[in-house]
MIVO-293719 format. One line per 4 residues: their letters; for each residue x, y, z of C-alpha. Coordinates in steps of 0.1 Angstrom, whole numbers, plus 2048, in hexadecimal, padded with zeros to 3 digits. Each point is the difference from the previous one (the first is absolute). Example, Ala and Ser with C-alpha at 12.3 -4.5 7.8 and 13.67 -1.06 7.14 Angstrom:
<nuzas>
AS	87B/7D3/84E | 80E/822/7F9
</nuzas>
This chain:
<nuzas>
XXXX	800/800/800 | 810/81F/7F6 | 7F5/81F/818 | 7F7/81E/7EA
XXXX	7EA/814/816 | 80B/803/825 | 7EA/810/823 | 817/813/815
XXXX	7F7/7FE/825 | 816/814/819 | 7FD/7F8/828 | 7DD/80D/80F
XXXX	7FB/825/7FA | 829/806/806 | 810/81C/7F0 | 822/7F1/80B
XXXX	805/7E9/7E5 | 7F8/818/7E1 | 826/802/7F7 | 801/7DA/7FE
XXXX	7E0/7FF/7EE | 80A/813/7E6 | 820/7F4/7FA | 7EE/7DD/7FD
XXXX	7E7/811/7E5 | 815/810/7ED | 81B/7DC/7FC | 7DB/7F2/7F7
XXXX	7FA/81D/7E5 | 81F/7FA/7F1 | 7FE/7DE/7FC | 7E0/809/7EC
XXXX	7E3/7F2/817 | 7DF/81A/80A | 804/807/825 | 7DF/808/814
XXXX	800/80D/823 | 7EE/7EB/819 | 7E2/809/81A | 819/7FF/81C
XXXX	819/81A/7F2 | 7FB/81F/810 | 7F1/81A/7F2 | 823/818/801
XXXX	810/7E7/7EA | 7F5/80B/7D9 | 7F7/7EB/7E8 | 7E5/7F1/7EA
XXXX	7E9/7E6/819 | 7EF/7E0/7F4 | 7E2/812/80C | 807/81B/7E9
XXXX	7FC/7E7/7E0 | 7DA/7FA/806 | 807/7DA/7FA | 7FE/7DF/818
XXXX	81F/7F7/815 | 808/7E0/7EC | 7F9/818/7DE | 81D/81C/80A
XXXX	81F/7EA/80C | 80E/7DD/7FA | 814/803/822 | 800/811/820
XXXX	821/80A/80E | 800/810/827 | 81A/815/80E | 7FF/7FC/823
XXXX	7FD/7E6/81A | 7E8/7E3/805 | 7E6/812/811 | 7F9/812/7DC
XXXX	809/7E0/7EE | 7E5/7EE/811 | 7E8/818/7FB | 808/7FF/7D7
XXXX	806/7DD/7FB | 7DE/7FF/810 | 7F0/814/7EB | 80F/7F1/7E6
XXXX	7FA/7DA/806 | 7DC/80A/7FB | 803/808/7D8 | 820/7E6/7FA
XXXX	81C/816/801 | 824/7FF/80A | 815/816/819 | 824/804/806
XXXX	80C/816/822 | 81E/817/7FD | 807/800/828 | 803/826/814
XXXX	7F3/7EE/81F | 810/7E9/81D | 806/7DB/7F8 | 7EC/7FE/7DF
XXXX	7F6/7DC/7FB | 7EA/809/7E7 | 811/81D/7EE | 820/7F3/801
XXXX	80F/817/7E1 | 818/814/811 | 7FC/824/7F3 | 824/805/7FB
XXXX	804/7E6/7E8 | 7DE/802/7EE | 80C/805/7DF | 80F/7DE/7FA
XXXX	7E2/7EE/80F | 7E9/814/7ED | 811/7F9/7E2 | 801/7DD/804
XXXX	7DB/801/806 | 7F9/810/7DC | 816/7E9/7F0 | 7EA/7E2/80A
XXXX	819/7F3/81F | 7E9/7FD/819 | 7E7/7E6/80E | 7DD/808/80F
XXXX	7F3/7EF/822 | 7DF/7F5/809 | 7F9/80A/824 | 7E6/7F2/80F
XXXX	7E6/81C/812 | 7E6/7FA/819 | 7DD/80F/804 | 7F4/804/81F
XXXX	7D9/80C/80B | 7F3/80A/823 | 7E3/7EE/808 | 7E3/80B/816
XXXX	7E1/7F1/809 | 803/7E4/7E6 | 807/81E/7E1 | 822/808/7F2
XXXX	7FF/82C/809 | 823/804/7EA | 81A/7E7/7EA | 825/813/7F6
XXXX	81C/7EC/7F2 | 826/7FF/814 | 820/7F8/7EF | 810/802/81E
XXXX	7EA/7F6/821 | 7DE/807/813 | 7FF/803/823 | 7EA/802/81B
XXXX	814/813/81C | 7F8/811/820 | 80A/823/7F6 | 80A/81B/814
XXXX	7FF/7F4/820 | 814/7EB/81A | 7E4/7E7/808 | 7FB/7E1/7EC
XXXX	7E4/7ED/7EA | 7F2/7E1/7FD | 7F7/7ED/7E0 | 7F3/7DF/7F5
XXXX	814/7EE/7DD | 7EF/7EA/7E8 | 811/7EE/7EA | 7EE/7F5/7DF
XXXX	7E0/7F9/818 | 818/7F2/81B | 808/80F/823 | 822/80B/809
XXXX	7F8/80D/81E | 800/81C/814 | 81E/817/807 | 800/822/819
XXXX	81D/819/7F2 | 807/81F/7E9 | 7F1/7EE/7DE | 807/7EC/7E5
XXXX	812/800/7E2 | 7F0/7F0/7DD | 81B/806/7E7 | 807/7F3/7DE
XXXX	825/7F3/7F6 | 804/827/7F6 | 7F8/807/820 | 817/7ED/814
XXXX	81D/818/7FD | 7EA/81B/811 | 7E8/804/823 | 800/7D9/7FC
XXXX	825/801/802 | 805/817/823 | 7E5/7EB/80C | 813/7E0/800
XXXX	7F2/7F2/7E0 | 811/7ED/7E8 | 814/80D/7E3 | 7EC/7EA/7DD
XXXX	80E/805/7DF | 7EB/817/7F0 | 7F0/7E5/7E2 | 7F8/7E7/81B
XXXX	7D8/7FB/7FA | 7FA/806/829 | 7F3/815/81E | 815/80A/81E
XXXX	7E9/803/81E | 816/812/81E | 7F0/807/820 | 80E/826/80D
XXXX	80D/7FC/825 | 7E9/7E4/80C | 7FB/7FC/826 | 806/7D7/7FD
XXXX	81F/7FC/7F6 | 7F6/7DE/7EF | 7F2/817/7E3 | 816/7F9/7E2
XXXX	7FC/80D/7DB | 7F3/7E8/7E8 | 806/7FD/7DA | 7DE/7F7/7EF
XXXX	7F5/7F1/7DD | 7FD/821/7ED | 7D9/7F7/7F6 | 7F8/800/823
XXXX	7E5/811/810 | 80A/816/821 | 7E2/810/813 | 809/815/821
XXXX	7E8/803/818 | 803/81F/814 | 7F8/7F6/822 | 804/81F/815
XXXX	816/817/811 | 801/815/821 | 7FB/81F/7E3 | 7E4/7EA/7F2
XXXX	811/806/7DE | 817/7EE/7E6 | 80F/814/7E3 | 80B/7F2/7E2
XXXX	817/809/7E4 | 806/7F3/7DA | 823/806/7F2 | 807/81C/820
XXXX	7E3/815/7F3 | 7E1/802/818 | 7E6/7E5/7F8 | 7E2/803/819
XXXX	7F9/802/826 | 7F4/7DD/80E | 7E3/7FB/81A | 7FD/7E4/815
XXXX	7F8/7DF/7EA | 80E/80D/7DD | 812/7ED/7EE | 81D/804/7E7
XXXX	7FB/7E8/7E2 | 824/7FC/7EC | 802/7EE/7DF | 81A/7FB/7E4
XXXX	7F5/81F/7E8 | 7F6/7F3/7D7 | 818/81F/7F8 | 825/7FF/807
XXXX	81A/81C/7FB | 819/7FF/7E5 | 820/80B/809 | 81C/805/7EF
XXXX	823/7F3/806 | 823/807/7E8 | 80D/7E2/7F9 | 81D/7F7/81B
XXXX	7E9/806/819 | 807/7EC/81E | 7E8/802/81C | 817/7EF/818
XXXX	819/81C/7F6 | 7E5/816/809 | 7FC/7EE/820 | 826/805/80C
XXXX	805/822/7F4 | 7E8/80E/810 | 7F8/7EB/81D | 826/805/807
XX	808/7D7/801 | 81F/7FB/803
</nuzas>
C-alpha cells in the first residue's frame, strides 16, 4: 500500500510541538504526499484540516501519523480503527510504546515508510458497556485498558468478577485492571500485571492493590466475556475509565461488560522493529 494522502495529528491542543510538526509536514511535502492537519492539532498550528475538505475521514487520508505521545496516539488510532485506517506515532512524550518514532530521527523512518518498508499490526481493542438495571446506558472501545477504580479518594471499593458467566469472586481494593496485550505495557504494568506480546489474541485482568494478597492477575482467552460488578464502596461510588479517559460514574450493582471489539487498530511498524528492543530500551533492562 503506498501512502499518498496522510492526517497530521499533533499531541492534544499543544502548541509545543508545532516546530516538530512542521518540520514532519514539510519532509512529507517534499516527498510529494497531500498532508492534512488532524482534529487534535491545535488551532495555532496553520494548515489545511481534514475538516476543511468537506469529505469523510477514510475519503481525505490513507494514513494517520501523530506527533506526540500515546495518550494522542490512542485517541487517533481510535478513531481510526473505526473506518480501517492505519497510524504511525512520532514520539514527544515519556516512554512511547506506541509512538516509538523518535522525533530526532524521523526522517529515515519516514522514508522507509513511503518506500513500502514497513509492516502493519493488528491490535486487538475491546469494547466495553456499563450496564444498569438489565440495559447497556453507554459502549466505547479501548486500545489500551478499562478500568473500574475508586478515584480520588483514600478508601477502597468492592466489586464482584465474572468470567464468561463464571464467578471469580470477590475482591475489596483500589480496582481492576482489564487490558488488552497493548495494554499490558501501561496502568496494567504499574499494577503488577503481566508484560503480553502485543499480537497475543488475549485479556490481561490485574486487580489494583487488592486487600487479599492471594489476588493475582490472570491472562484470559481474548474472546472472553468479563463483567464487573460494582458492589459498593464507603463513597457509594465506582468510577471507571476507557483508555485513561473518563467513562461513567458507577452505582451500586452496575456492571462493566468487556469484550474483544469486531474493530482492531492498525498500527504501523518500520521494518526492524523489535518489540523486545522496545522493551529493553526503554524499560532500562539491562
Amino acid at each position: 500500500m503506498i501512502f499518498r494522502s496522510i492526517g497530521l495529528f499533533g499531541r492534544y491542543q499543544d502548541a509545543a510541538v508545532k516546530a516538530t510538526l512542521s518540520e514532519v509536514r514539510s519532509h512529507l511535502e517534499q516527498r510529494g504526499r497531500s498532508v492534512f492537519l488532524g482534529d487534535t492539532t491545535h488551532q495555532e498550528i496553520k494548515g489545511l484540516r481534514i475538516g476543511d475538505t468537506g469529505k469523510a475521514l477514510a475519503e481525505t487520508v490513507d494514513l494517520g501519523i501523530v506527533v506526540g505521545g500515546d495518550g494522542t496516539m490512542l485517541h487517533v488510532a481510535n478513531a481510526l480503527a473505526r473506518v480501517g485506517l492505519p497510524v504511525i506515532g512520532i514520539n514527544m512524550g515519556r516512554l512511547g510504546f506506541l509512538t516509538d518514532i523518535p522525533a530526532d530521527t524521523f526522517r529515515e523512518d519516514l522514508d522507509a515508510m513511503l518506500d513500502g518498508q514497513y509492516e502493519i499490526e493488528e491490535r486487538m481493542m475491546l469494547k466495553a458497556g456499563l450496564v444498569r438495571a438489565g440495559e447497556v446506558h453507554d459502549e466505547r472501545l479501548a486500545l489500551n485498558d478499562v478500568v473500574l477504580s475508586k478515584g480520588a479518594t483514600g478508601k477502597m471499593i468492592e466489586f464482584d468478577t465474572r468470567v464468561n458467566g463464571e464467578a471469580i469472586g470477590r475482591v475489596r481494593g483500589d480496582g481492576v485492571i482489564v487490558a488488552t496485550p497493548t495494554g499490558s505495557t501501561a496502568y496494567a504494568l504499574s499494577a503488577g500485571g503481566p508484560i503480553l506480546h502485543p499480537l497475543l489474541p488475549a485479556i490481561v485482568l490485574t486487580p489494583i492493590c487488592p486487600h487479599t494478597l492471594g489476588q493475582r492477575p490472570i491472562v484470559l482467552d481474548g474472546h472472553s466475556a468479563v463483567e464487573i460488578e460494582f458492589v459498593g464502596s464507603d463513597n457509594e461510588q465506582g468510577h471507571t475509565f476507557v483508555d485513561g479517559l473518563d467513562f461513567a460514574v458507577a452505582d451500586p450493582g452496575d456492571t462493566l461488560r468487556i469484550t474483544r471489539a469486531e474493530l482492531s487498530a492498525r498500527l504501523v511498524r518500520i521494518k526492524g522493529h523489535s518489540h523486545y528492543e522496545a522493551l529493553h530500551s526503554k524499560l532500562g533492562w539491562g
